[in-house]
N, C-alpha and C positions, 0 to 999 in steps of 0.2 A: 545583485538581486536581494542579500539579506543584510545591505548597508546600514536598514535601521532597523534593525534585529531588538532593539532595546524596546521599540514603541510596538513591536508585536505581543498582543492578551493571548499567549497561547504558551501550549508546553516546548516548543521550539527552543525559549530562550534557559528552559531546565535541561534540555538537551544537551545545550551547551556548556553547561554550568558542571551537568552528570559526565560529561567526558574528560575536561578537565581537572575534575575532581578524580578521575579515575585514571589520569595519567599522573597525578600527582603521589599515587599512593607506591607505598613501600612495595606492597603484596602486587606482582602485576598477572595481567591476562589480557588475551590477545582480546582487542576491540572493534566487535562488528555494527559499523553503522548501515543499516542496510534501508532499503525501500525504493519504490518507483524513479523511472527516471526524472528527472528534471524537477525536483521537490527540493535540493538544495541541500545535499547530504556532502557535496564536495566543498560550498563555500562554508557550511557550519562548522568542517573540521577545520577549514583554513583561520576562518574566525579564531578556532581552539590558539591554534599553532602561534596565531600571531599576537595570543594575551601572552605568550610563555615558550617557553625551552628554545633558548637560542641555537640547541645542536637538534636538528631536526632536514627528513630527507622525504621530499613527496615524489613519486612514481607514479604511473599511471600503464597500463597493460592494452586500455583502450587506444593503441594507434595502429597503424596499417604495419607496418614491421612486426617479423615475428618475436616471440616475447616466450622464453621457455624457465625454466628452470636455473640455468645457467646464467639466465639475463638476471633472475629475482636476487641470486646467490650475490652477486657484481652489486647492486644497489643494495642488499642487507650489509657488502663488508664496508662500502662504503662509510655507511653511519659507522659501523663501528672501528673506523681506523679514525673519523672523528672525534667518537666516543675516547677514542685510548688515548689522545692528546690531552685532556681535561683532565682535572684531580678525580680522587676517587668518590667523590660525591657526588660526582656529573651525570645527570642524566639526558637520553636522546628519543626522539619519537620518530618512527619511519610510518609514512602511509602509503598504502599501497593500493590505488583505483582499479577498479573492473580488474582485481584477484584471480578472478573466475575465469578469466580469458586466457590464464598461465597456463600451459601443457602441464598436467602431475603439480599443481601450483600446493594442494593438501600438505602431499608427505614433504615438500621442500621446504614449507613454512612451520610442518614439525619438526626437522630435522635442524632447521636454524635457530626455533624457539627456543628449542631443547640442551643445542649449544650452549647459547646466551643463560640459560637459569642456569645450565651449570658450571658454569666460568663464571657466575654472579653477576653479569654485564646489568647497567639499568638500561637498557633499552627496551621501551616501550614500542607496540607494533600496531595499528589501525588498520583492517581492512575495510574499504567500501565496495558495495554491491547488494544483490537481491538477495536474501538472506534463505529463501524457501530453494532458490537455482543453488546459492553454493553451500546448503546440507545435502543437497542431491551428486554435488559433485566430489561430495568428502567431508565438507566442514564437521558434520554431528561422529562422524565414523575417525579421521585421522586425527581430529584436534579436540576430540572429547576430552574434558573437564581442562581445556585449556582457552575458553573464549566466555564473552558476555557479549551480548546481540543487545543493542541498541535500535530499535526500531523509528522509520522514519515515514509517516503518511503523508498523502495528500493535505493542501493545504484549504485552511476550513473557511467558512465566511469571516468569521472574525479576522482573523490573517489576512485575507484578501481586502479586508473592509478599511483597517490600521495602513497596508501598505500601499492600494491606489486607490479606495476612498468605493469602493462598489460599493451599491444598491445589493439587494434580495434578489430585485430579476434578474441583474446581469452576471451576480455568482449562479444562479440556478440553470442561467442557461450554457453562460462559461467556463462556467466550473472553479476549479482549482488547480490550477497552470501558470504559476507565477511568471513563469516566461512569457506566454502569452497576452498576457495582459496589456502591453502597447500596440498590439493589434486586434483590441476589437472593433476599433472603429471603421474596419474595413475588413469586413466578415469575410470575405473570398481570403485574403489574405494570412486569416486569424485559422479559417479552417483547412489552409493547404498546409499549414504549421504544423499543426494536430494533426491531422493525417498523415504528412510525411515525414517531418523532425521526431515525433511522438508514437503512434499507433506503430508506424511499421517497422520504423526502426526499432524498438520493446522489443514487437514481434518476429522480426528476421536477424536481429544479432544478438538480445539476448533468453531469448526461448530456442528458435530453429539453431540457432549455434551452439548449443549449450546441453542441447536436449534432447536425443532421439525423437524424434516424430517421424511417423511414415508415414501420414498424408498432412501434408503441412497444409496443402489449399483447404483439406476438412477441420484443419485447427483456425484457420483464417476464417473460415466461414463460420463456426462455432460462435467466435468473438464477435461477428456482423449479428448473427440472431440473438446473441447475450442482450446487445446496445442496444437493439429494436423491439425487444420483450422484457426489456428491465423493467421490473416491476412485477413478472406474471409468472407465475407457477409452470413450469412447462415440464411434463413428462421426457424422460430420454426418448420413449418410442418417436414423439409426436417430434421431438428436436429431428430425427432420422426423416419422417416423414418431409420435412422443411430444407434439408439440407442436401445437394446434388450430389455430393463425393458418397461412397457406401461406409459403413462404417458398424460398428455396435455400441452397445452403450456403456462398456466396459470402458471401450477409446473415449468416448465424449465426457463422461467423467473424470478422465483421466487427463485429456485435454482442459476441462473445467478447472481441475487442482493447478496444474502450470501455468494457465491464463491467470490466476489469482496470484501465483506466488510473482508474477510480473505487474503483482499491482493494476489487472485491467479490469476485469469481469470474475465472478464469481457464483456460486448457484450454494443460496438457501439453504438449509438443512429445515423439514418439519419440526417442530417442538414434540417430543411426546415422555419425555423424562425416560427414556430409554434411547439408548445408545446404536441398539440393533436396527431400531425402525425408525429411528432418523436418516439413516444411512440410506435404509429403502425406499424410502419416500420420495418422490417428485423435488427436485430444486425450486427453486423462487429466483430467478435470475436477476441479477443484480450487477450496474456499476459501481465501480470505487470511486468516478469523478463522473459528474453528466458532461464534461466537453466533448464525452467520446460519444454520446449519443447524440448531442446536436451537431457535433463536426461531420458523421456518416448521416442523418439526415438533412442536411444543409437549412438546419433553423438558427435564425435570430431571434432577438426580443418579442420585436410585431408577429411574427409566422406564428412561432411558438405559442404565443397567448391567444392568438385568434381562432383556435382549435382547441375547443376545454379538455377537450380528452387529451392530446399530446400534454396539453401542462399538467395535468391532471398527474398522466404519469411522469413529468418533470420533477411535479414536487414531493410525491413519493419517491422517486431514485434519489433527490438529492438527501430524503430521509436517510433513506439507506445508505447512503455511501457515507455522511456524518457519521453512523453506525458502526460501518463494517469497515471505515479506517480506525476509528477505536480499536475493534477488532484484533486487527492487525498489528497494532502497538501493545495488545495484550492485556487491555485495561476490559475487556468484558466478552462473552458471547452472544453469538446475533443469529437468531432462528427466523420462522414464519409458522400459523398454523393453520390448518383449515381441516373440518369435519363435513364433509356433504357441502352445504351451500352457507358453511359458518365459517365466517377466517377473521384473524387477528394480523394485520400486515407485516407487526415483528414484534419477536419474543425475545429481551434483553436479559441476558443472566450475567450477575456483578459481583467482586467479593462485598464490594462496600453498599448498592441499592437492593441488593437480592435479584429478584425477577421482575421486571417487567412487561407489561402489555401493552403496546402501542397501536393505536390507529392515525394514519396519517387521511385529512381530507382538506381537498382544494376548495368544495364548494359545502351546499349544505347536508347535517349529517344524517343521512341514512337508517332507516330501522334496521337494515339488515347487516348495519354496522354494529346497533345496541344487542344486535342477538349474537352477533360475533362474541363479543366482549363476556355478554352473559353467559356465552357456552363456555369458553375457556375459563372463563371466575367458577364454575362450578366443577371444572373439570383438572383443575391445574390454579389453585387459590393463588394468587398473583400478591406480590408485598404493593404495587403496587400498577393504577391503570392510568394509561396519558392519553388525552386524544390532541394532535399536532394539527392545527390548522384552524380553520373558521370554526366558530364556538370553544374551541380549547384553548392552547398554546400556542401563542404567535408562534408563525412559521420560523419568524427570525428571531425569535429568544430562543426558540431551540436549538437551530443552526450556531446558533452563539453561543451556546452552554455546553459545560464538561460532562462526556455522555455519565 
């Protein structure tokens, strides 16, 4: 999948560049590469492995056999009865896949850490997985100030453009699903992928497995109206009113935060330079990739475009999801605003651009777009204001640019 890793314009190949470098170092800490499934987090470290360290030992926790504690302890002495063959300058790297799946996997992986730093060993440790699933299952609490989280997003137009040569409409409708990619030529096919390799599997082995939920069907259904209102402000009350399983909106926020730490769906925060009424405010529901929105509405290229409105809101989720996988990797935050019948589509806060304002449009621009913009600039002075689309910024220079 990332064979030519070299010819991709993106941070991918710093990725790679930042993990090696950080297996190379004297000083070590445990290395979390985390992020969505199938984004290529398991072949980037193999890449790592195979520029270097000829004593090295990959794992994996994701198989149908049970995998406890005892199993992890067996593969960490492994390396290092490796390790103690070699002179004393030898170093070794163990990776350990879907971490997360280990029974008590936290305390065994400090308790072996812990060993190794103080017997001096160089061995180096990599975990892969969701990086928001495994602080919830111990990472921040058992392994505090002993890890660096490496984050890993969806992959963006330029990635997809470099590796099988797409257009704008068929990343917009396709998304970013490296894998998918040799099947779009046979849409039933591309969307039984996405639906079943992808959405459900995320959803039934690493959320429902991982994670207390007590109505899994109202967490299913949550992610269905995410896809199908990306793009729109929606109230929790008004999510209840849409959804059949009973619930409050304690749960649907709650469900909201674990849908996002698996990389699917997430809900907006209002801008309002406070903290408390952000929180309060309405979501803006959002994808992190639109293939999950065209694979649950069974659109292609033609279907899609022949309804302005669906693209409409195509080309704004793909906004947002360029966005909000930044996000995610920690390079900025990503809001939305709206006063009465005044909104701003997203509000980007940067160390390095400050704030911006953006509007995204597919067709022509709007007054009630320019009084958007005028309300927030008088309200919330912006360092800066973009508008994405017809009259502004090509759709695909933005898609293609570092947020």
């Amino acid at each position: 999948m990332l064979s030519n890793l070299g010819s991709l314009p993106s941070y991918r190949r710093d990725v790679v560049d930042t993990l090696e470098a950080r297996l190379q170092e004297e000083r070590r800490f445990i290395q979390v590469v985390s992020g969505p499934r199938q984004v290529g987090k398991t072949t980037l470290v193999q890449q790592v492995l195979a520029r270097s360290h000829p004593i090295q030992g990959y794992v994996s926790a994701d198989e149908p056999s049970l995998r406890d504690a005892a199993w992890l302890d067996e593969q960490w002495n492994a390396v290092r009865f490796s390790l103690a063959e070699q002179d004393a300058e030898a170093s070794a790297v163990l990776v350990i896949d879907e971490v997360q799946k280990i029974a008590g996997w936290a305390e065994a992986v400090k308790r072996l850490w812990d060993e190794d730093t103080a017997d001096g060993r160089r061995l180096h440790v990599v975990l892969l997985g969701s990086a928001p699933l495994l602080a919830q299952q111990g990472l921040t609490e058992s392994l505090a100030g002993r890890f660096e989280n490496i984050p890993i997003s969806h992959w963006s137009l330029s990635e997809m453009q470099a590796a099988f040569g797409w257009d704008l409409e068929t990343y917009i409708v396709y998304g970013g699903y490296p894998g998918s990619a040799p099947l779009i030529e046979n849409p039933d096919r591309w969307r039984r992928y996405i639906l079943d390799s992808l959405i459900e599997t995320t959803i039934s082995r690493d959320v429902l497995l991982l994670t207390r939920v007590d109505k899994p069907a109202l967490l299913r259904r949550l992610f269905e109206l995410a896809c199908t209102y990306s793009g729109q402000i929606l109230s929790y009350t008004k999510m209840l009113g849409q959804l059949v399983d009973a619930g409050n909106t304690t749960t649907l926020a709650h469900y909201l935060r674990l849908l996002e730490g698996a990389g699917m769906v997430l809900g907006l925060q209002k801008y309002s330079g406070k903290a408390i009424r952000r929180r309060a405010a309405s979501p803006k529901l959002q994808v992190m990739n639109t293939a999950m929105m065209t694979a649950l509405a069974s659109l292609d290229i033609t279907t899609a475009k022949a309804n302005r409105a669906v693209w409409g809101r195509l080309v704004e989720s793909a906004v947002g999801a360029h966005l909000v996988n930044a996000q995610a990797r920690g390079d900025c935050q990503v809001y939305y605003w709206r006063e009465g019948n005044r909104e701003v589509d997203f509000v980007v806060k940067s160390p390095k651009a400050g704030l911006t304002a953006i509007e995204v449009k597919s067709g022509p621009t709007r007054l009630a777009v320019r009084k958007g913009m005028d309300a927030f600039v008088k309200r919330f002075p912006p360092d800066r204001l973009l508008l994405v689309g017809e009259e502004g910024v090509p759709l695909e220079t933005f898609l293609s640019s570092d947020v």
